[in-house]
N, C-alpha and C positions, 0 to 999 in steps of 0.2 A: 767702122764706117759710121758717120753722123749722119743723121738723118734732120732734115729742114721740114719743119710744116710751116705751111705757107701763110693757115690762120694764124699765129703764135704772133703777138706782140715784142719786140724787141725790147730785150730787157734794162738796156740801158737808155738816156738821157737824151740820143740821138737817135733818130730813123737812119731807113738806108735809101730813101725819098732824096735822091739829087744832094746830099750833104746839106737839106736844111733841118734844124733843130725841129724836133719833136715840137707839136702844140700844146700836147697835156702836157709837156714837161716847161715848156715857158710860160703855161699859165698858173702852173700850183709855183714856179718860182715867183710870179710876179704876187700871186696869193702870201708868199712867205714872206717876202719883202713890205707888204702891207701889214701883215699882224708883227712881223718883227719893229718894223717907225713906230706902229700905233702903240704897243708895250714900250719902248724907247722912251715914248714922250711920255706916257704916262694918262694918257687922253681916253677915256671910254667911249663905248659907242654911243650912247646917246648925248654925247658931250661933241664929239665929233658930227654927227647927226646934225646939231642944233648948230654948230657952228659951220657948215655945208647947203644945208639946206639939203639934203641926202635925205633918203629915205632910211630910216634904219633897219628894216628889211633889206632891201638894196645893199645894205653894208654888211651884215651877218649873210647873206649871200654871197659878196664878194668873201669875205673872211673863211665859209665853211667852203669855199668853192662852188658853189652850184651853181652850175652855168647855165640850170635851166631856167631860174630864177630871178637871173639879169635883166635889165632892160635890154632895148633896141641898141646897136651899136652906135646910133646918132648921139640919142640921150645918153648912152656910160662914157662915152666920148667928153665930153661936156664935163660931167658928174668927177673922170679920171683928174681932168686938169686939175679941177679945186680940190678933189685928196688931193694930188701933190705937190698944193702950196701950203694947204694946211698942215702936213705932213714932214713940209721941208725935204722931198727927194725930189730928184732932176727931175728936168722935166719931161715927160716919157718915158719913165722907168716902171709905171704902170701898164702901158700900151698893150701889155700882152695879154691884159684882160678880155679885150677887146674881140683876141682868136677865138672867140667862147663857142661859138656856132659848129657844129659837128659839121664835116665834110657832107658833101653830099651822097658819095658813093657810098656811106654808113647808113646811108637811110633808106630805106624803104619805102614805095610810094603808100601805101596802106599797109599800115600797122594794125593786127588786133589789142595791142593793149590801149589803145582809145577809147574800148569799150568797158572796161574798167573805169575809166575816169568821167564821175558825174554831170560834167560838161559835153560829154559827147554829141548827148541831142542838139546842143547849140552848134554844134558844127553841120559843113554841109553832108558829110559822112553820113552823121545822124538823122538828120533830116530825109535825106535819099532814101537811109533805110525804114524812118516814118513810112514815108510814101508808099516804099513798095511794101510793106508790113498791109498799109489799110489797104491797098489796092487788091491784093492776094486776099485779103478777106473779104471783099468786095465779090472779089470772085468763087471766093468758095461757099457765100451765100446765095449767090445768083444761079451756080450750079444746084446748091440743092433744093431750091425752090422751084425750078429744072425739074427737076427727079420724082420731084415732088405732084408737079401737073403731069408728068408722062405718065405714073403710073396711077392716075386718075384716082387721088386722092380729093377729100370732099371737101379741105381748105387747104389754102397755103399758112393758115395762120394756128399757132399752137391749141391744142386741143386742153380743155381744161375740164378734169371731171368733177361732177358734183359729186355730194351722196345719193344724190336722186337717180343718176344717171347707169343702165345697164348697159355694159358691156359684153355684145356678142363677136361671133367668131370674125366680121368684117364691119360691123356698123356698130353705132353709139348711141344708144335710145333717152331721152331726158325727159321724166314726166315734168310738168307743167303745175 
């Protein structure tokens, strides 16, 4: 008896998603089809680049795949066509670049590894948790300052000793 898990990624070239083709598998095809023209012609990436007007970032991102290092779909849109005229492949034979965006059911509305990445504060995540960071301390100073007059303490402000200064069992004496 086989047993199906239902996590497991199918391991061939096609989902079982309504009979359409897998997206990571039409995008590293369309990835192979780009470094395959580009070694064909013979063309570097910064040769490519300057004749584009492409970012060459942008192109070593299309080339290793990382999709999360693409532009917006408007801009690769645009960026796809002129690869390929400079390129010489049909026209839309890139487009699958374009699938790059993860589904949404793969995501999660709040990720912890955000917190990991240096930019986090600039997001509104970050910020949120600025706020409630100083707010919480805000409060945990108020309370002991609190505690502090209830139990009829003789300042609210840090005590600081001299050498002059004797300490007895409830008071602080400071000659003069």
């Amino acid at each position: 008896m086989a047993i199906n898990f239902p996590f497991k990624k199918p391991s061939s070239g096609i989902s079982d998603m309504k009979g359409k083709p897998d997206p990571d598998y039409e995008f590293s095809k369309a990835v192979n089809l780009f470094i395959s023209q580009r070694n064909k012609l013979g063309i570097s990436l910064e040769d490519l680049s300057n004749k584009t007007k492409i970012s060459r970032n942008v192109l070593i991102a299309i080339e290793n795949g990382w999709k999360k290092y693409l532009p917006e779909k408007t801009y690769l849109a645009s960026m796809l066509k002129r690869l390929e005229v400079e390129l010489k492949l049909e026209r839309g034979s890139l487009n699958n670049l374009l699938s790059q965006k993860t589904d949404l059911n793969k995501l999660s509305k709040f990720k912890f590894i955000k917190f990991i990445n240096i930019d986090f504060l600039n997001s509104w995540v970050g910020s949120l948790l600025y706020l409630i960071l100083m707010f919480s301390s805000i409060l945990a100073l108020n309370s002991q300052q609190k505690y502090l007059l209830k139990i009829n303490s003789i300042s609210t402000e840090p005590v600081l000793i001299n050498d002059t200064c004797k300490i007895n069992r409830n008071t602080i004496k400071c000659q003069n």
